[in-house]
C-alpha positions as CSV (number, residue, x, y, z in Angstrom):
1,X,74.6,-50.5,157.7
2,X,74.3,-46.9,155.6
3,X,71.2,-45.8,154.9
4,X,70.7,-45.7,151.3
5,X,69.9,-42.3,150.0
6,X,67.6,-41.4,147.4
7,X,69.2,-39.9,144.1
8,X,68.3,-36.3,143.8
9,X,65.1,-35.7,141.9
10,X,65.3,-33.7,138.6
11,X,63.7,-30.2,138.6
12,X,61.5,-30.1,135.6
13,X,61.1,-26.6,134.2
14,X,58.0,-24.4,134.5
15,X,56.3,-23.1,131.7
16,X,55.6,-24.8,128.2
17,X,57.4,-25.2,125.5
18,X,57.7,-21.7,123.3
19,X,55.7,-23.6,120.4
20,X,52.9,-24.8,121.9
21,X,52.2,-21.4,123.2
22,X,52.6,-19.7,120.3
23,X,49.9,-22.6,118.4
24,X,47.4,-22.1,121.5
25,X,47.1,-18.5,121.1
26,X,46.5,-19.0,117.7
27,X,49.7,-17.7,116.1
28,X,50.5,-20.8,114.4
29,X,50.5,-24.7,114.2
30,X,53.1,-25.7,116.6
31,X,55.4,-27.1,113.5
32,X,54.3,-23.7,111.5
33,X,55.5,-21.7,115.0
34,X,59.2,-23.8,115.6
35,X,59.8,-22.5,111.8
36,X,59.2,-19.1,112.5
37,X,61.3,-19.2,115.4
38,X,64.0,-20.6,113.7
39,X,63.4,-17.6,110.8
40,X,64.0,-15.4,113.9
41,X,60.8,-14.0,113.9
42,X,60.2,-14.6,117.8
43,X,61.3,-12.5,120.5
44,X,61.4,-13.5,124.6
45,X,62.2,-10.9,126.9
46,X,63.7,-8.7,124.5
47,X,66.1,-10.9,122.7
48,X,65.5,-13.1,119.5
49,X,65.1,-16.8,120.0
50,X,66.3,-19.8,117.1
51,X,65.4,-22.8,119.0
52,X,61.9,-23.7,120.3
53,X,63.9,-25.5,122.9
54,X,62.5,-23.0,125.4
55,X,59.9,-23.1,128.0
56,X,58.3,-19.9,128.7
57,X,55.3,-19.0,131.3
58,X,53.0,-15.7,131.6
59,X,55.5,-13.4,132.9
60,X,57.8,-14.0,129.8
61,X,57.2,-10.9,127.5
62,X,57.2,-12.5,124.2
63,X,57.2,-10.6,120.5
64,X,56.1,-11.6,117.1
65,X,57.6,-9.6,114.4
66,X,57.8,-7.0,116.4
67,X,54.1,-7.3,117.9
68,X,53.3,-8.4,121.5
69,X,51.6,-11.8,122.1
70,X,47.8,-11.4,122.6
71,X,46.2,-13.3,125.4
72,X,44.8,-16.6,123.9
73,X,41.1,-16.5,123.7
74,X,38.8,-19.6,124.5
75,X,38.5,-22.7,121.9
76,X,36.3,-21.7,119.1
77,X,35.4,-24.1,115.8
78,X,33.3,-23.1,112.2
79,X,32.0,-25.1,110.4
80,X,33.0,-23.9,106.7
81,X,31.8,-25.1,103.3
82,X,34.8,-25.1,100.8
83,X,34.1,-24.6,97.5
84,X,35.8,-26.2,94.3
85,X,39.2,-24.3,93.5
86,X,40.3,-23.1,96.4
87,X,43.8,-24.3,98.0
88,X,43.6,-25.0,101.5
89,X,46.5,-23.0,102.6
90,X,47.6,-19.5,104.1
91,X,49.1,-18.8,100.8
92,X,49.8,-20.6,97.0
93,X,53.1,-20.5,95.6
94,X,51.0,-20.1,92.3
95,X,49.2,-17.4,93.0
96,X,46.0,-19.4,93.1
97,X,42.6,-18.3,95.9
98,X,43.0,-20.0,99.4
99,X,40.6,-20.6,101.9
100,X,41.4,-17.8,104.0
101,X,41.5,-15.1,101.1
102,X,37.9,-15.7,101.0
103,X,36.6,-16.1,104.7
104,X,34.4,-13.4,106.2
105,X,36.5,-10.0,107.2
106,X,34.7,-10.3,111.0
107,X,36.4,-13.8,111.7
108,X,39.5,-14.2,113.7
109,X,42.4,-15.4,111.9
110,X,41.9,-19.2,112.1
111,X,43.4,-22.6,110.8
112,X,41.8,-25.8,108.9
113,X,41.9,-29.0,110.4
114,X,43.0,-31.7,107.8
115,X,42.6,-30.1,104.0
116,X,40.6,-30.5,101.1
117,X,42.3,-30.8,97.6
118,X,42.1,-28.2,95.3
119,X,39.0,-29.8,93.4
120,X,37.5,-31.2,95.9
121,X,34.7,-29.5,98.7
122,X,32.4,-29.5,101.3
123,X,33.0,-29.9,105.2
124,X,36.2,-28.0,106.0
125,X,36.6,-27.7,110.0
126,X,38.1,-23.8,111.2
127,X,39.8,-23.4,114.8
128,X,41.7,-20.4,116.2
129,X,43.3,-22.6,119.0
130,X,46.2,-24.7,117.4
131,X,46.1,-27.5,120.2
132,X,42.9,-28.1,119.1
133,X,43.9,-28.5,115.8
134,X,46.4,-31.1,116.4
135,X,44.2,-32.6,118.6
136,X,41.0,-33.3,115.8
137,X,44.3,-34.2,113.6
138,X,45.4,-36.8,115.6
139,X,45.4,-40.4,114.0
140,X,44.3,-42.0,117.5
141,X,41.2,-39.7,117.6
142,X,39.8,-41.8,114.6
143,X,37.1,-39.9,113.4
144,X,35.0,-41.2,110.6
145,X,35.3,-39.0,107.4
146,X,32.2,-39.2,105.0
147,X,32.1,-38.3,101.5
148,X,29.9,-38.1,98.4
149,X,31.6,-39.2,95.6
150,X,30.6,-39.0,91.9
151,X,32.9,-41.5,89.9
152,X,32.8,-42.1,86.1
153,X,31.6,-45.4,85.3
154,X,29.2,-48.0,86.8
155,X,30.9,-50.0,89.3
156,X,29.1,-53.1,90.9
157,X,29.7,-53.8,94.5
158,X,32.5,-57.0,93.4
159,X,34.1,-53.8,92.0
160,X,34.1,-51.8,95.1
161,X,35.2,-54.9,97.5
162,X,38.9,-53.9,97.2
163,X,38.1,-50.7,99.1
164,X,36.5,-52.1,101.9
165,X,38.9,-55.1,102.6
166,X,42.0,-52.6,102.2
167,X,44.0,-51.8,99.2
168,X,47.8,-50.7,98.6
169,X,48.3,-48.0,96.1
170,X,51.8,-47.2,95.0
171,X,52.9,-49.1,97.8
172,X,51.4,-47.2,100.3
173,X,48.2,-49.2,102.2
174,X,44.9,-47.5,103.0
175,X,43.0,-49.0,105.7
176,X,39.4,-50.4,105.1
177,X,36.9,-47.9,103.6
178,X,32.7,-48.3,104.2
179,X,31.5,-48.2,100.6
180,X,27.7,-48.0,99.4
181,X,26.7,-47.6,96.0
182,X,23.9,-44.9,96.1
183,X,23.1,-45.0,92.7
184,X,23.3,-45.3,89.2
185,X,23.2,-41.6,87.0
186,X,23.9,-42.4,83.2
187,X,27.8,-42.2,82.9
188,X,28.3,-41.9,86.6
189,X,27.8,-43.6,89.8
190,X,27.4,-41.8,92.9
191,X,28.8,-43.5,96.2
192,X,29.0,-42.5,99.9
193,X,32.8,-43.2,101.1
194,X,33.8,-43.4,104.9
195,X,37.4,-43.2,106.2
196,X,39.2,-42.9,109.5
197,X,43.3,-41.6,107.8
198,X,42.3,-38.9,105.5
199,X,46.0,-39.8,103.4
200,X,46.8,-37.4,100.8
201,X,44.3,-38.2,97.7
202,X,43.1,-41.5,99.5
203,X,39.9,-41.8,97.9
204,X,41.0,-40.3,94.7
205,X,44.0,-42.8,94.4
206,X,42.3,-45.7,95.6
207,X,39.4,-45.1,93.1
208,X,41.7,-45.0,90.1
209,X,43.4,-48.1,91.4
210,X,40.0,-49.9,90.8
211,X,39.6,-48.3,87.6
212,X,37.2,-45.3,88.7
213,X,37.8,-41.6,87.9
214,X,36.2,-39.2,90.0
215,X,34.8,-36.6,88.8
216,X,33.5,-35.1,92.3
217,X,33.9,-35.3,95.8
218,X,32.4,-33.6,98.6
219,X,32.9,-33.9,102.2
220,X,29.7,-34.2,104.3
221,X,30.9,-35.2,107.8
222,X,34.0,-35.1,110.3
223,X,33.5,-37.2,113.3
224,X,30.5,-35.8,115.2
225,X,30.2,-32.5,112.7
226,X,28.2,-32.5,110.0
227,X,27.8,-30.5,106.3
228,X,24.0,-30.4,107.0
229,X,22.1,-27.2,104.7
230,X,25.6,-25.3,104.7
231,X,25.9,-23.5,101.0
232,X,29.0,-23.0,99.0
233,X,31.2,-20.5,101.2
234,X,29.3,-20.1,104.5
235,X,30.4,-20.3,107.6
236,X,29.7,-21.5,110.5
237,X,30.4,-21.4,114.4
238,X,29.4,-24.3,116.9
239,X,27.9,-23.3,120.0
240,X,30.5,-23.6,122.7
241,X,28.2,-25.9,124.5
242,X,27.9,-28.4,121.6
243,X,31.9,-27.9,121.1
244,X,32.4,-29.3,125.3
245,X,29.7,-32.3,124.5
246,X,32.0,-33.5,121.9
247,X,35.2,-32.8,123.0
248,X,34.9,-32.9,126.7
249,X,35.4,-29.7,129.1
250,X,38.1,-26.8,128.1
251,X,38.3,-23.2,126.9
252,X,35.3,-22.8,124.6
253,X,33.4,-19.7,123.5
254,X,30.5,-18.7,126.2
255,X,27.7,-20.7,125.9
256,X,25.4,-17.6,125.9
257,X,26.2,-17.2,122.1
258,X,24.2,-18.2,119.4
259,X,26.0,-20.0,116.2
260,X,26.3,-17.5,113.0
261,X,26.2,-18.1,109.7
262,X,28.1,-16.3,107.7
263,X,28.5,-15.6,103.9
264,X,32.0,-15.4,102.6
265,X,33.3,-12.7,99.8
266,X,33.0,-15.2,97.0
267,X,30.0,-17.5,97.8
268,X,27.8,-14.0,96.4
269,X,29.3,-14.3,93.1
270,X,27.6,-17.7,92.5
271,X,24.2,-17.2,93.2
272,X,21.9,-16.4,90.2
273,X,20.2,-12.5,89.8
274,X,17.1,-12.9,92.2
275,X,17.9,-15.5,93.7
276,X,19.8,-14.3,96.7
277,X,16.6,-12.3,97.4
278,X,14.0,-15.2,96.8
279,X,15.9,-17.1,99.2
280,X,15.7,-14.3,101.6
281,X,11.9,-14.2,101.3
282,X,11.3,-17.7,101.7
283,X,13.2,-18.2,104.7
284,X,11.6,-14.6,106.1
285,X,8.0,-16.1,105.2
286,X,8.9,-19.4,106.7
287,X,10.3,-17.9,110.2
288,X,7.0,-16.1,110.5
289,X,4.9,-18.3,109.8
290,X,3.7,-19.4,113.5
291,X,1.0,-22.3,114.5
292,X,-1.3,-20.7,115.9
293,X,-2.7,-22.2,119.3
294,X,-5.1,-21.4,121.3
295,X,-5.0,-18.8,124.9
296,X,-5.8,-20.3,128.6
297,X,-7.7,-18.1,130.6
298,X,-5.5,-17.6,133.3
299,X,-6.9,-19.3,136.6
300,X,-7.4,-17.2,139.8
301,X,-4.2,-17.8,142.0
302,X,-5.7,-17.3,145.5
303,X,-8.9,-19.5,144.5
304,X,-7.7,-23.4,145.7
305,X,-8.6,-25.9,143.4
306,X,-11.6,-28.1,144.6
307,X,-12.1,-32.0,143.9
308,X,-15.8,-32.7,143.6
309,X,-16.4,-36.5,143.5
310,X,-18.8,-37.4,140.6
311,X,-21.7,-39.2,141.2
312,X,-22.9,-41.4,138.5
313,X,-26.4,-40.8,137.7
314,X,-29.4,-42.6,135.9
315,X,-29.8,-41.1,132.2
316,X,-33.3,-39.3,132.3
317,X,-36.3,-40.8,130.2
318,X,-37.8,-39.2,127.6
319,X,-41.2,-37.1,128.8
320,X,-44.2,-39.1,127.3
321,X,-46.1,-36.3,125.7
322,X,-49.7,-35.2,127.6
323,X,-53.1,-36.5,126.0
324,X,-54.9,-33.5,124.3
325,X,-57.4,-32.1,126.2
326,X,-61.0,-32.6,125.6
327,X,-62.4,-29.3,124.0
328,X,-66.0,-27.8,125.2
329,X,-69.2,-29.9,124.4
330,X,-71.4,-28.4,121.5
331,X,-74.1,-26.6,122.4
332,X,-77.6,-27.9,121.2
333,X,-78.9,-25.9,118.2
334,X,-75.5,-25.5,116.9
């Protein structure tokens, strides 16, 4: 009987897709990068590519408009406080202020991870490396999303149950929010909203399906990353150490750098006169301000230590005082 042979075993290519490398070293997102390519605005080995049906490895010499691909540098992530009226987008087919118009001129060129609507703000996430974008993106990740949220009215929690069973809006379902009702303010109510899909509008849609406007919405947390005392326009940058904790090992910045906080161009323009340099005073006053403790003598290092035993001892009694002595007898006559 013929020995049955083995079918031949396909040769997979070497390499990575063209895409993927261009969103790694930060070019693009991978589905921004196949549309460039298809624009004709990538080169490989000296002739223009139209398909990101190509692998390519780190002997391919490839070109972007004409410029040579830089080396991808290690994973970085900001933390970035978007303020109200900013698009999040690389540009605004109405001419409106984006996000990265107004980031600092000393950070890389970056990308957001997930948006923020045009009136909303708060916790925006910033990464130069566009795998990890797609991976924070990712539905299966499931990060919880927390938001303050000022609606008009004064909603009771029977009125917010909808949102936390699940609720269909147009048609389209939203999973199961967390709602608390923080509190009541006049006109308004001012609730803390938690959710895992971050759908375009979710929590504006699904309020105004209940009957709620809001009025303002802020984003204080993304998974593990948090809003904390972040101001209007600063930036951010989580230690690289912090970054591996929470997303397991990989190319990160050096662990030997300290986070900065940066101010973007326009978060100036909304601070009152003085107050950018009272701020600056107290925090100045409050860094110097050190407890003070107390200085060890330093011990003699050759001297050894010795362990005398302690003897327990009878508490001394008090010394009777001594009887006055008798002064000289009178003389007779006197």
């Amino acid at each position: 009987m013929a020995a049955k042979t083995k079918p031949p075993v396909a040769k997979t290519h070497e390499g990575e897709r063209i895409a993927k490398v261009l969103s790694r070293a930060g070019v693009a997102s991978r589905r921004e990068a196949e549309r460039m390519i298809e624009l004709g605005e990538v080169s490989v080995n000296g002739k223009v590519i139209t398909s990101p049906a190509l692998n390519v490895t780190d002997k391919d010499r490839i070109l972007i408009k004409g410029e040579l691909l830089a080396e991808p540098e290690p994973a970085r992530l900001w933390l970035y406080y978007k303020p109200d009226g900013l698009v999040t987008s690389n540009s605004d087919e109405k001419g409106r202020d984006t996000v990265f118009d107004n980031l600092p001129a000393e950070m890389p060129r970056v990308m957001s991870i997930g948006r923020l609507d045009l009136n909303s703000e708060g916790l925006l996430l910033l990464t130069n490396d566009g795998e990890l974008k797609r991976r924070l993106e990712l539905p299966s990740t499931g990060w919880l999303r927390k938001y303050r949220v000022r609606v008009n009215g004064n909603p009771t929690d029977v009125d917010l149950e909808p949102l936390r069973k699940g609720i269909t809006v147009d048609g389209e379902k939203f999973q199961a929010m967390s709602v608390v009702l923080d509190r009541i303010q006049g006109a308004n109510a001012w609730l803390t909203v938690g959710i895992r899909e971050g759908k375009n509008r979710e929590i504006r849609r699904a309020m105004t399906a209940i009957e709620l406007t809001v009025n303002r919405l802020i984003r204080i947390s993304y998974g593990p990353f948090r809003l904390g005392d972040l101001e209007p326009g600063q930036v951010e940058e989580i230690k690289g150490k912090v970054l591996r904790e929470q997303l397991g090992e990989g190319r990160t910045q050096d662990d030997a750098d300290k986070p900065k906080r940066l101010v973007t161009r326009s978060a100036g323009a909304r601070l009152k006169p003085g107050e950018g340099l009272k701020k600056l005073s107290e925090a100045w006053q409050e860094a110097t301000r050190a407890p003070r403790t107390a200085t060890a003598k330093p011990a003699a290092a050759a001297a050894p230590k010795r362990h005398v035993a302690k003897v327990a001892t009878a508490p001394a009694k008090p010394r009777r005082p001594e009887p006055a002595k008798p002064g000289p007898k009178p003389r007779r006559g006197e």
